[in-house]
C-alpha positions in Angstrom: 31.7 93.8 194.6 34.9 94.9 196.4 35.5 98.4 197.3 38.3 100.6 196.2 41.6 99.8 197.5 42.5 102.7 200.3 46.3 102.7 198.7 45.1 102.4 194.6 48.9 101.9 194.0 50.2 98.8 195.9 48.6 96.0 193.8 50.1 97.9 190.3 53.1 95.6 189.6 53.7 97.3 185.8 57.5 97.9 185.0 59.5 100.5 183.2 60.0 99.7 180.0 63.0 101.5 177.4 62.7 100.9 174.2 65.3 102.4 171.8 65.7 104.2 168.2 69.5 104.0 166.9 70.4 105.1 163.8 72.2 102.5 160.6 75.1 104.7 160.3 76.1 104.1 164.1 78.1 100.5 165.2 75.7 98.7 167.0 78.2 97.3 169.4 79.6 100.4 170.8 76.6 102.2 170.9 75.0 98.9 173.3 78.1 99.2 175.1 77.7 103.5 176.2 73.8 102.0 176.5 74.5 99.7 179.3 76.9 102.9 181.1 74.3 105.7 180.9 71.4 103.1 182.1 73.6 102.1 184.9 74.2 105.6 186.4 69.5 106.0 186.6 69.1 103.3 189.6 65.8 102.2 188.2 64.9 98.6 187.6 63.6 98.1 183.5 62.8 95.7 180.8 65.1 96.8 178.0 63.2 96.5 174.8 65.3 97.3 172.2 64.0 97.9 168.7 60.9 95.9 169.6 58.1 97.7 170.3 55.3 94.8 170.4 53.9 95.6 173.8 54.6 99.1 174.2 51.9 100.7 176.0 52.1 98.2 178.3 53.7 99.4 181.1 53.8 101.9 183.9 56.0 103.8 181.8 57.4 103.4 178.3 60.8 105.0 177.6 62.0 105.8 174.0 65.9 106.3 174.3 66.7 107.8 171.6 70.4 106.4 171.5 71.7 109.1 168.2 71.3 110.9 165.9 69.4 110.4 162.5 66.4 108.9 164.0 63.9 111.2 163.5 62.6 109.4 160.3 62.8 105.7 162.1 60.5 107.3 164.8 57.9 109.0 162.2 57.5 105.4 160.4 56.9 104.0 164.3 54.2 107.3 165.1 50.8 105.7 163.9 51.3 102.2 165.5 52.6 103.5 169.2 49.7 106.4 168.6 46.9 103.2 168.7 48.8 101.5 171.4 48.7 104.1 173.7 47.1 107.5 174.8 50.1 108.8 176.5 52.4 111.4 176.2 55.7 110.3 174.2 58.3 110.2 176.5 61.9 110.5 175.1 64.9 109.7 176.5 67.9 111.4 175.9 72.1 111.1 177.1 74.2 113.4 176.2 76.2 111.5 173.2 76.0 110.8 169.8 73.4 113.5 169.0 70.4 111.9 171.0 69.5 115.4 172.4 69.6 116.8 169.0 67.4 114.2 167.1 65.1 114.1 170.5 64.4 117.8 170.2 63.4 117.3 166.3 61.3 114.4 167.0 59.7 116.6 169.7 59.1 119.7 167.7 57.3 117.9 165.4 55.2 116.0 167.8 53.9 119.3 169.0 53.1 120.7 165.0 50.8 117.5 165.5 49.1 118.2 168.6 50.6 115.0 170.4 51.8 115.6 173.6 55.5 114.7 174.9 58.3 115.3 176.9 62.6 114.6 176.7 64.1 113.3 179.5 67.4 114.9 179.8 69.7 116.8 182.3 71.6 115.4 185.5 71.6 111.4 186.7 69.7 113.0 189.5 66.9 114.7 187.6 66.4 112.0 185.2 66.3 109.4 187.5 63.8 111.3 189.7 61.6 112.3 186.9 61.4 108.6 185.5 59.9 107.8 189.0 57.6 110.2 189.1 56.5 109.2 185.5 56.1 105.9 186.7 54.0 106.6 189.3 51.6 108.9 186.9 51.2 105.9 184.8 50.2 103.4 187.7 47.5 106.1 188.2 46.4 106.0 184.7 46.6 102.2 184.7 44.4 102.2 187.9 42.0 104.4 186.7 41.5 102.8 183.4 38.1 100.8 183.6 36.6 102.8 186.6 33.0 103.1 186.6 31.3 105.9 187.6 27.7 106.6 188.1 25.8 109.7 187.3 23.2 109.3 189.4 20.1 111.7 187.9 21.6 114.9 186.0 23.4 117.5 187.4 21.8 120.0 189.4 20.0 122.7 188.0 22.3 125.7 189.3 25.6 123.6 188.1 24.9 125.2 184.6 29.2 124.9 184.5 29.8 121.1 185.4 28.8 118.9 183.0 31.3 115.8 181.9 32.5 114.8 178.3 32.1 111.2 178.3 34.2 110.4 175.2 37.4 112.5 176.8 37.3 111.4 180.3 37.0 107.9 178.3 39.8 108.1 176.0 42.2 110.1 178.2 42.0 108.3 181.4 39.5 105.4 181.0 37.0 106.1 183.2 33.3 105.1 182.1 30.4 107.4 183.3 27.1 105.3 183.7 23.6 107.1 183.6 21.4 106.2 186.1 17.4 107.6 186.2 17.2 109.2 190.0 13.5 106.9 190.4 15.3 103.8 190.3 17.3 105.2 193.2 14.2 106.3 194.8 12.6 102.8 194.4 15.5 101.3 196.2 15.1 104.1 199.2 11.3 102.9 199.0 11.6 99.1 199.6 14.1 99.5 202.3 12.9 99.6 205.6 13.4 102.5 207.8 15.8 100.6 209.9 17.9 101.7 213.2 21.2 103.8 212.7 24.2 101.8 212.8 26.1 101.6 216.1 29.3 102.7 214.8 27.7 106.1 213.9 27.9 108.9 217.0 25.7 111.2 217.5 26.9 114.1 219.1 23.6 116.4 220.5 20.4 116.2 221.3 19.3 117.7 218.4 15.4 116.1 218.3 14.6 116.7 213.8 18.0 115.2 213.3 17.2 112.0 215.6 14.2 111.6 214.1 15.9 111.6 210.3 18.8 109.4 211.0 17.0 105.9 210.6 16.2 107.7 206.8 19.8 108.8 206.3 20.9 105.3 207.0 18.2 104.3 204.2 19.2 106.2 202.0 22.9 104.9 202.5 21.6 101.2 201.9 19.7 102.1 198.9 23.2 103.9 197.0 24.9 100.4 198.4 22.6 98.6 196.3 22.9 100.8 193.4 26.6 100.9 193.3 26.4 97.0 193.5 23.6 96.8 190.7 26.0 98.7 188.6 29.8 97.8 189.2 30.4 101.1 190.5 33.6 102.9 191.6 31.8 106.1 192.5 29.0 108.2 191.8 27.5 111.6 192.0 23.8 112.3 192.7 21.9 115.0 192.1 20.8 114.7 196.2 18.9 118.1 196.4 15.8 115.7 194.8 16.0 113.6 197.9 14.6 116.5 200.0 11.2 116.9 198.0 11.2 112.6 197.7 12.2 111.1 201.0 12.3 114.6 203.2 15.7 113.6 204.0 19.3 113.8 202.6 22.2 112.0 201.4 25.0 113.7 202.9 25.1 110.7 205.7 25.5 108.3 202.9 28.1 110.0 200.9 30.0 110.6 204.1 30.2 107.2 204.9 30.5 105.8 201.5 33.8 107.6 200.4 34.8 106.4 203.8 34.3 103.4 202.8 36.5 103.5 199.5 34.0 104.8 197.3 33.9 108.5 195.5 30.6 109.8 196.3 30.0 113.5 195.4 26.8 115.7 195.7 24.6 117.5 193.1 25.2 115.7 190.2 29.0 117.5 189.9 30.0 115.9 187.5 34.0 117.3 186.9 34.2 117.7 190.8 33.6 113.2 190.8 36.3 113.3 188.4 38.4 115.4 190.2 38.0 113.2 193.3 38.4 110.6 191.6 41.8 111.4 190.4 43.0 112.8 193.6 42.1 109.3 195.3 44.2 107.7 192.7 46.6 110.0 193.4 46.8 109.8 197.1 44.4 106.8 198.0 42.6 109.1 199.8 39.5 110.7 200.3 38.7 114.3 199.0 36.7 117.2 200.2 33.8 118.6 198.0 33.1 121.8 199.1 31.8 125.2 198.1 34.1 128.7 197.9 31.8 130.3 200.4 34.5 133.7 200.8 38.1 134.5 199.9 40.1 137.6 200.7 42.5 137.8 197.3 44.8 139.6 199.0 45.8 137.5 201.9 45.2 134.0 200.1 42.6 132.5 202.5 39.3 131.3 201.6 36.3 129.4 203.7 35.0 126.3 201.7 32.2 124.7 202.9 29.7 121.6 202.4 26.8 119.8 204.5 28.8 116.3 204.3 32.8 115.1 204.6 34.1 111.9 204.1 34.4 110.4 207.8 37.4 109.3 207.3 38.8 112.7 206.7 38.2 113.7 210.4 39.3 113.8 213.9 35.7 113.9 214.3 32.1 115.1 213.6 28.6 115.8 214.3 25.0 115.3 213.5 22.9 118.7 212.2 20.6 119.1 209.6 20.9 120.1 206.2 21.8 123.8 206.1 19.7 125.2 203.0 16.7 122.8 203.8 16.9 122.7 207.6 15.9 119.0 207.6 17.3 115.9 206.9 21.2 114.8 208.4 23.7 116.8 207.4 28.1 116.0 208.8 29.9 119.0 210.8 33.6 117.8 210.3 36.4 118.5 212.2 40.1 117.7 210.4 43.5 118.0 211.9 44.6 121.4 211.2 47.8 121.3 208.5 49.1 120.8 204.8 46.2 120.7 202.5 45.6 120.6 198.2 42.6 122.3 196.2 42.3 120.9 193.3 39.7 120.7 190.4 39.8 119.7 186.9 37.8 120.4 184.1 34.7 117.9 182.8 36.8 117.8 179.3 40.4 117.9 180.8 41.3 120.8 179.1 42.3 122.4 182.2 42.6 122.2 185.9 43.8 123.7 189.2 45.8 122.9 192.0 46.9 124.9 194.6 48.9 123.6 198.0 47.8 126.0 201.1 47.3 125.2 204.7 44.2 124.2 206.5 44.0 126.7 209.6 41.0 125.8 211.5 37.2 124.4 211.2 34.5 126.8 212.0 31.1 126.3 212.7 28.9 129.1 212.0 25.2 129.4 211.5 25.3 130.9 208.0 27.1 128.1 206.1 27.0 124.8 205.4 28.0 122.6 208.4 31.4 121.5 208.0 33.5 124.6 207.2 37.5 124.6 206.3 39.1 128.3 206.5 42.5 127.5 204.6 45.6 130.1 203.6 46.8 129.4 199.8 50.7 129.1 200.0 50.5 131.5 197.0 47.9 134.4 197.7 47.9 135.5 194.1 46.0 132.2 192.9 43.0 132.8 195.1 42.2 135.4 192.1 41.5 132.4 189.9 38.1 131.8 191.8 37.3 135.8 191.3 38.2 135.3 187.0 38.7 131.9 185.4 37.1 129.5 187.5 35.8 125.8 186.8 32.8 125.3 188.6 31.9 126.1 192.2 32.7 122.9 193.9 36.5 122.5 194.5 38.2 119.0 196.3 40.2 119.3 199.4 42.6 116.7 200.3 45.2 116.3 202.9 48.7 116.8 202.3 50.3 118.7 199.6 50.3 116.8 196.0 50.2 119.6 193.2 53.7 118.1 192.1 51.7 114.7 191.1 48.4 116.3 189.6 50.8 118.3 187.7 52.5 115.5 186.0 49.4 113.6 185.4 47.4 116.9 184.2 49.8 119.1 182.5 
């Protein structure tokens, strides 16, 4: 089974689609004639559906231009059908003629009575040309995410009383399938591997005499989650790893690091809304996230310390070999990124809510008292590092590189 792509985005090929709602009273001719003007002045490339709305759904995005006035009934007869054929948001379109605003706003107001999500697109060329892209973009994300598998590998962790998943909404909202799998088939896998020699790739930085002697297990355990992710189409996984340590003496943070690395979203402890929540940021950015714990924040400056015993290699300049902080044995990943722009982001197991926040990553510690790889980063808005102190969801949040709340907050809000 092939990997994930590294850029999830570049094989989506999906167009922009407008389809349009024109009312009987209006001459058809001379409303296709302002039609072709106002689609002229976006600069985006479409299939122009007209009045046929046989494959809606289809596409990256699917416009409804609402062309006049006196459409809001056409549109209500239309609801139920484009409801089954798609999930999404209803997004209208709207020029600034024949009363499309008007009959947008009523078909809008009554989307929301109905607890259906939607959104006009109206204001300058600029804005509504610039929006459309951006739409387009969420919906290659959903498209790429629909179908992903993603393994719960044994149940969460005991102490994650908070993150647990809701198979049926992370199904029907973005498509993505969580498969149970019993932590003893895992452990079987570990067992009929031989303990073979760490891969040369892999420095070691250290002398460092438990961790030597746990590396040939690490690189075990790694083999055994390949086999697992193969045995069950995976996309990504979380394990509840914390069992390793009584069964193997050893850890998974090696594997994990290596495996998102590798294209893969691997997470620890059974998390299940922090796999999501890396998941969507990969999709997002095709590129690896940070799980990490809030280990202190000063709410009145903005910065924080986050924390964790692994990192995905390919999210640093580089790293080194320790053990595992709370368990002193095993190999845990002391991970050293390029200081800059950064994103925490989480979302919710059920989707009902999320947070982002852009900030800045200042510098990677390594202290004695926390887990081994250790981001201190400064919130571009101080006042949201209260959200951790009063409404937060869960304790593990993802850090990735770059600032993308503008994104998460299209596909999210």
């Amino acid at each position: 089974m092939s990997n994930l792509c590294n850029n999830p985005l570049i094989s989506i090929t999906m167009k922009i689609a407008i389809y349009t709602l024109t009312s009987g009273l209006h001459d058809e001719a001379a409303v296709a004639h302002v039609t072709k003007e106002f689609l002229a002045t976006l600069g985006i490339e479409y299939d122009f559906r007209g009045g046929n709305y046989a494959d809606y759904g289809s596409h990256a995005l699917d416009l409804i231009f609402v062309r006049t006035g006196g459409t809001e009934g056409l549109f209500l007869r239309l609801l139920s059908e484009l409801r089954q054929r798609s999930p999404r948001p209803f997004y209208l379109l709207a020029s600034g003629q024949s009363n499309s605003l008007a009959a947008s706003i009523e078909i809008l107001s009554y989307l929301r009575q109905q607890g259906i999500a939607g959104e006009i697109i109206h204001g300058t060329t600029d804005y509504v040309s610039k929006r459309i892209q951006l739409l387009t973009r969420i919906g290659e994300v959903y498209s790429w995410l629909r179908g992903k598998r993603l393994g719960v590998i044994g149940q969460p962790s005991d102490w994650l009383i908070a993150s647990q998943g809701n198979k049926d909404v992370l199904a029907r909202q973005l498509g993505l399938q969580l498969v149970d799998v019993k932590m003893q088939q895992l452990i079987d896998e570990i067992s009929s591997l031989p303990e073979t020699m760490p891969d040369p790739q892999l420095a070691f930085v250290g002398d460092n005499e438990a961790v030597k002697s746990s590396l040939p297990g690490a690189v075990r355990i790694y083999h055994a989650l390949r086999q697992i992710i193969e045995k069950y189409s995976l996309n990504g996984f979380t394990i509840r790893c914390f069992d390793l340590l009584t069964a193997v003496r050893n850890t998974g943070c090696l594997a994990l690091a290596r495996l998102n690395a590798e294209g893969f979203v691997a997470g620890c402890e059974g998390d299940v809304p922090a796999m999501v929540s890396m998941m969507v940021s990969r999709a997002i950015t095709g590129m690896s996230g940070f799980q990490a714990n809030p280990a202190s924040i000063n709410p009145e400056t903005g910065e924080m310390m986050l924390a964790h015993c692994t990192i995905p290699l390919d999210m640093v300049s580089r790293y080194e070999f320790d053990t595992h902080f709370e368990s002193g044995i095993g190999v845990g990943i002391r991970g050293y990124m390029t200081p800059g722009a950064v994103t925490v982001f989480k979302v919710a197991g059920d989707l009902s809510r999320y947070f982002v926040a852009e900030g800045t990553l200042l510098r990677c510690e390594a202290r004695q008292d926390l887990c081994r790889t250790q981001f201190a980063i400064q919130l571009d808005n101080p006042a949201q590092s209260t959200y951790f102190l009063t409404n937060p969801i869960g304790n593990h949040h993802i850090v990735i590189p770059g600032h993308h709340k503008e994104m998460i907050e299209a596909l999210l809000g």
